[in-house]
N, C-alpha and C positions, 0 to 999 in steps of 0.2 A: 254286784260283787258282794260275795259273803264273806267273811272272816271265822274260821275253823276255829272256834271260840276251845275247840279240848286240847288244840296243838298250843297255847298259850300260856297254860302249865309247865308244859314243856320247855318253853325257855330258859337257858342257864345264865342269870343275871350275872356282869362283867362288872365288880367293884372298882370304881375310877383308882387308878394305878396298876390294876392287872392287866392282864392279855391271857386269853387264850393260845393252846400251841397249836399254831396255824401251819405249822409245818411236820407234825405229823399224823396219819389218819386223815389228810385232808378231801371233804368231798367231792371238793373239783376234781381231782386223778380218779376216785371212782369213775364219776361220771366217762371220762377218758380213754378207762380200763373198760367201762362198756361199749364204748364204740370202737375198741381196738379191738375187741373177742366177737365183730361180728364177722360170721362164718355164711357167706354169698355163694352160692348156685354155683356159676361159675366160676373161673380161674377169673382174677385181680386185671386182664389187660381186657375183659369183656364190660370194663363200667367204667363210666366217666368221672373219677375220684372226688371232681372237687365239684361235681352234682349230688354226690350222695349228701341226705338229710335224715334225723335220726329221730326217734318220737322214744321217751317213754317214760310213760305213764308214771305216777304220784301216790302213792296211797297215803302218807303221811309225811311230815317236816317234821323238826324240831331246828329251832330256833337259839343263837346267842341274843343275849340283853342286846339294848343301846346303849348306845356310848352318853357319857354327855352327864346333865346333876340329874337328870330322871332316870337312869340305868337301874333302879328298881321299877319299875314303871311297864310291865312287858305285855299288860294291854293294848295294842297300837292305838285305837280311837284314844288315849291319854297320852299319846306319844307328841307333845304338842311345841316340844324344845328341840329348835332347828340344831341341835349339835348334830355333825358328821350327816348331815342328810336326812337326819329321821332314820338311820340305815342299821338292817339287823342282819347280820349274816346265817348261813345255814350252818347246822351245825353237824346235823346228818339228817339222812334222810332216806324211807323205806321205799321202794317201785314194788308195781302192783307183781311184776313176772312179764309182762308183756315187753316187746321188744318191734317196733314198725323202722322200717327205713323205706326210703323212694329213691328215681334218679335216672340216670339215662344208664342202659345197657344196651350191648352190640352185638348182631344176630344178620353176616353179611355184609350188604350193602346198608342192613337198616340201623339206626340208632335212636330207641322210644324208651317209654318209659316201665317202669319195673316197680312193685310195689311187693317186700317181704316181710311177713308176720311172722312173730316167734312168740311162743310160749312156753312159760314154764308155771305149772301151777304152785300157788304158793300151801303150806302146811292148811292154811286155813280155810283152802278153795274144796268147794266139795268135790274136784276132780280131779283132788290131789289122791286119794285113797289111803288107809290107815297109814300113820304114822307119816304121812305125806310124799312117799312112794311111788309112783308112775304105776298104773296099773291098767292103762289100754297102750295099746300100738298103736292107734292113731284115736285123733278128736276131731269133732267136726265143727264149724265154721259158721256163723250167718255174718253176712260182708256186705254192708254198702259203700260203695266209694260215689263219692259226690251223691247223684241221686240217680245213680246204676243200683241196683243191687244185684246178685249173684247171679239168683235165681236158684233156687235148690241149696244146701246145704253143702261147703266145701269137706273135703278128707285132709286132714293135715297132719301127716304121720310124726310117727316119733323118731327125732334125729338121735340116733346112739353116740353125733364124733361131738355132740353140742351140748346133748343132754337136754334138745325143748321139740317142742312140738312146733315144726313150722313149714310153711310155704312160702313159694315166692312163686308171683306171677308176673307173668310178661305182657305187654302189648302188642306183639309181635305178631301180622297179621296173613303171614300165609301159610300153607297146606305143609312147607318142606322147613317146620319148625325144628325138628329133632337131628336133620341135617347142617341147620343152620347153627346150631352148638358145638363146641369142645366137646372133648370125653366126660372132662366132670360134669356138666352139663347134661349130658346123655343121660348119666347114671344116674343124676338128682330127678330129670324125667321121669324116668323107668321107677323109681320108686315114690312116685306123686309127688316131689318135691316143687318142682320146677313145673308148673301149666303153665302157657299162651291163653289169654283171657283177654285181646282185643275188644270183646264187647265192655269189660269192665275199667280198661288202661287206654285210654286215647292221646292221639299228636304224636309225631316224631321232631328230635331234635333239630330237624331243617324247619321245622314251625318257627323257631326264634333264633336260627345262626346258621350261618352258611350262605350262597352264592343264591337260592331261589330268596331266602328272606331279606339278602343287599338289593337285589333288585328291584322287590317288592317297595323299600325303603324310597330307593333313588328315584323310582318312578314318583312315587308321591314327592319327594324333594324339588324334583323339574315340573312339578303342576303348584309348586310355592306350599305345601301342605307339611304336616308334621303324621308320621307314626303313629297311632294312637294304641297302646297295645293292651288295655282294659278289653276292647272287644275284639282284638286280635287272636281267633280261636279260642273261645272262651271256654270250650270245655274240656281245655288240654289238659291232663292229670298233673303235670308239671308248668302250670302256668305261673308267669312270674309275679304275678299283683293278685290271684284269686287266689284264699286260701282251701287247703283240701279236706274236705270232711267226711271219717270215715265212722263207721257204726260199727259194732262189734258186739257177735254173742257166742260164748263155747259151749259145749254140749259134750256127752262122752256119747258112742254110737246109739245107744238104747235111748240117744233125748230125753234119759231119766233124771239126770243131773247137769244143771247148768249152771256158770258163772256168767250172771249177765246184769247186775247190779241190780239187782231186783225186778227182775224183766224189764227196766227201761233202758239196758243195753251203754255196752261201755263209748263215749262218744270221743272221738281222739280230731287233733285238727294241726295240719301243718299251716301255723300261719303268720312264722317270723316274720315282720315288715323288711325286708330286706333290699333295697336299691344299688341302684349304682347305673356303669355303664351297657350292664346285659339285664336290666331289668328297671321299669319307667314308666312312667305314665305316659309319655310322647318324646319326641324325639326329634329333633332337625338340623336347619339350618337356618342361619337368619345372616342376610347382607346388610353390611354395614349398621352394624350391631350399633342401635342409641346411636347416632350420628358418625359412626366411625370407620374403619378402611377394612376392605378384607369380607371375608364370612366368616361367621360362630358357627360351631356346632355345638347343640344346646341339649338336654336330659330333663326333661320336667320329673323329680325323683317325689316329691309330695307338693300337693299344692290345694288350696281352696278356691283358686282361679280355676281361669279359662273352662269352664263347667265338668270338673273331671269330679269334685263333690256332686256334685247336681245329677251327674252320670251315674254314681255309684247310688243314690240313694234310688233314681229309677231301678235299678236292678236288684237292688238289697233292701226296700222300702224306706220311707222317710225316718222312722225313728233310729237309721244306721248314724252311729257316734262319725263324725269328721277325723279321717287318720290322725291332720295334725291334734285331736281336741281328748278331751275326756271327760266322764263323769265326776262332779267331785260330791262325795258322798261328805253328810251332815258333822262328820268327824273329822275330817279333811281340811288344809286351807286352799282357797280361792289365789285367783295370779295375784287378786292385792292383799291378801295376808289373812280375808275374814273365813270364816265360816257359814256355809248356807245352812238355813233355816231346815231345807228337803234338798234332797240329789240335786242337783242343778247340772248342767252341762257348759262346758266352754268350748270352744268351736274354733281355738289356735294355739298356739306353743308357743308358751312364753322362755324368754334367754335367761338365765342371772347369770352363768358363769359358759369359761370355754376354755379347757385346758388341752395342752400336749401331752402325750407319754411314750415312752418306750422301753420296752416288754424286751428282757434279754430273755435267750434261748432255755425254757424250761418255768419262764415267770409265767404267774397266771391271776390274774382280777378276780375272787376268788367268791362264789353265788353267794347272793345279795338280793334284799330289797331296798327300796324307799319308799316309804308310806304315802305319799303326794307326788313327787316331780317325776316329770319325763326326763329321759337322757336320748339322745345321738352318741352310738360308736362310730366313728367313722374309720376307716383303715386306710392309710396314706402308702405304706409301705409292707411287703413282706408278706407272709398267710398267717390266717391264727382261726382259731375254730369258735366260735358266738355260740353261747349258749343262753338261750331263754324259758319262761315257764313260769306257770301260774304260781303265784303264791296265796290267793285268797278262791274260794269256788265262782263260777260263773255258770252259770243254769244253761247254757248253751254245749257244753265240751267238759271234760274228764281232765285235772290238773295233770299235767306233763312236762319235762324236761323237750326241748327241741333245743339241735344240735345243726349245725350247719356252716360250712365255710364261708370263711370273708379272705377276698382279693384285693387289693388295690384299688380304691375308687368306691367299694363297697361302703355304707352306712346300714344300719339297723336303727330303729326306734324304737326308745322302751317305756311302754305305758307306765302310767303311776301303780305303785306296786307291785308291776312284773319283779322275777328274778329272770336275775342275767349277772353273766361270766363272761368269760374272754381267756384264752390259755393260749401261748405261744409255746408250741411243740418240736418245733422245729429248730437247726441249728443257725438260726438268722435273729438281727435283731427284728423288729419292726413298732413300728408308730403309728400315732392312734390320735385322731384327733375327738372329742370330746365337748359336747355342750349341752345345757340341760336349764331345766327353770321349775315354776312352783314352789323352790323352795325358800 
């Protein structure tokens, strides 16, 4: 993890006794305003709502002070006074132009997954053209999802009702794709919007819900076994434990000018930890649960048992961090209070605190970091939409906002340093249960 040492200028120090005005210009409703203005292929009953997942991208932060007697202090490696968490809120914040969402869309009898790019070049992109002006009709594309790549260069016209450059592809895997659309549908077709790219979208929603995957379930239940859903289709584009990683490079037709970070290409990754009842490490039942009457049915949702770390690191190599654990780098405190000498790793989640909340219709937990401790959002009640996203670089992926809904039963976990939100948008209350440690 790097720390964006020129965004720390930018910090507007909070003199103990002030507040900023957090109620208006606030960038949580941005963020909100952009996943309300996305404009989908087809008509709103062709997608599974509370599947869609939102990406985008970071080009810069700026940052409020901390709270607390060091609120001058807006170096974080000096940030070393536990007042309020260590916690700096966002104060605004630039995106690169890019716009990704994923999710299940319906086409028939089938429902798979869907992956749509938008762009809008920014003033300072070289294919924005003078004055930063639109000046092709369409841009072309290098795309890998997971480790598919295209193959060839996609066309991704310029939409005139959105004002970006974008596509969306389907997974959708047979011949009578154009019949199997709506009209708007059609029309997004007919002008390159909308392709079928099965070789690059794989699984359908009956991979993880519905009547073949209960079966699948209860089979294993009556031979005394648990679900294990790490390797349950593992190269589903929408799997619910493996995150998705996509590559990205634009080009104008003539591959004369390209936005592509310097040719080492923009790296984008859906990879909110998000659990619950539709997404687990395993799954079952267990009789007579610890010596008692009845059956449990059980959700292993994170664990360093029963070899589900031991699994992941077979697959992702040994030096993969353990979900519950993290890096604590030389400026950081340790679960007992010190600082390591060099990065050190810890391999559990430690508690210190565990609160309740409830979010009336319109409140919203407004983007944040903490310099050290992990949190759990849990959702007890109601929808609310989780918002997470780098705050510091990671050599692996391009800093981004991800967006995605939480149900009932859902939890999220949030690395030390992540930003993360929470906005209840809807006219319900709902509650949230909450616990975190490191600090």
């Amino acid at each position: 993890m790097r720390i964006v040492d020129s965004e720390i200028s930018a910090a507007l120090p909070v003199p103990p006794g002030t507040a900023p005005n957090y109620s208006k210009g606030n960038p949580l409703w941005r963020l909100v305003e952009c996943v309300e203005a996305t404009e989908l292929a087809c008509g709103g009953h062709r997608y599974v709502a509370d599947a869609l997942q939102h990406l985008y991208p970071i080009e810069r932060l700026a940052l409020y002070g901390p709270a607390g007697d060091q609120w001058q202090q807006l170096d974080p490696r000096g940030q070393d006074n536990k007042n309020d968490f260590q916690k700096q809120n966002i104060r605004e914040f630039v995106l690169t132009g890019m716009a990704v969402v994923r999710g299940y869309a319906r086409a028939g009898n089938w429902t798979g997954p869907f992956l749509r790019i938008a762009y809008d070049p920014p003033a300072r992109s070289p294919l924005a053209g003078d004055a930063g002006v639109v000046v092709d009709a369409s841009l072309r594309l290098f795309l890998r999802v997971g480790d598919r790549e295209a193959g060839g260069l996609l066309t991704v016209p310029y939409n005139e009702t959105t004002h970006r450059y974008e596509i969306e592809l389907w997974g959708y895997p047979g011949a009578d794709f154009l019949d199997a659309l709506d009209e708007r549908g059609r029309a997004a077709a007919a002008r390159g919007e909308l392709v079928a790219r099965p070789d690059l979208l794989r699984g359908t929603l009956d991979d993880f819900e519905g009547p073949g995957f209960d079966a699948l379930r209860d089979a294993l239940k009556a031979e005394g076994r648990a679900i294990e859903l790490f390797d349950h289709v593992p190269d589903h584009t929408l799997h619910p434990l493996r995150a998705l990683r996509l590559e990205l490079a634009w080009t104008d037709p003539t591959q004369q000018r390209w936005d592509s970070r310097g040719g080492r290409n923009h790296r984008l990754v859906f990879g909110m930890a998000l659990r619950g009842w539709r997404s687990y490490l395993a799954g079952g039942v267990s009789a007579n649960p610890h010596g008692g009457v009845g059956t449990l049915e059980f959700r292993n949702l994170f664990s360093n048992y029963f070899g589900h770390e031991a699994r992941r690191r077979q697959v992702f190599g040994e030096e993969t961090l353990p979900e519950l654990g993290r890096m604590v780098e030389p400026w950081s405190f340790d679960a007992g209070g010190r600082k390591p000498a060099a990065p050190a790793r810890e391999g559990f989640l430690a508690v210190d605190y565990m609160d309740l909340h409830m979010l009336r219709p319109g409140c919203g937990i407004g983007i944040h970091r903490h310099r050290d401790n992990q949190e759990v959002f849990m959702l007890l009640s109601g929808r609310a939409r989780m918002i997470t996203g780098d705050w510091a670089e990671w050599p692996d992926r391009d800093r981004a906002f991800e967006i995605r809904s939480l149900l009932p039963g859902d939890l999220v976990l949030i690395k030390g340093g992540q930003l993360h939100a929470l906005i209840n948008a809807l006219d319900e209350n709902i509650t949230l249960f909450m616990f975190g440690g490191y600090d």
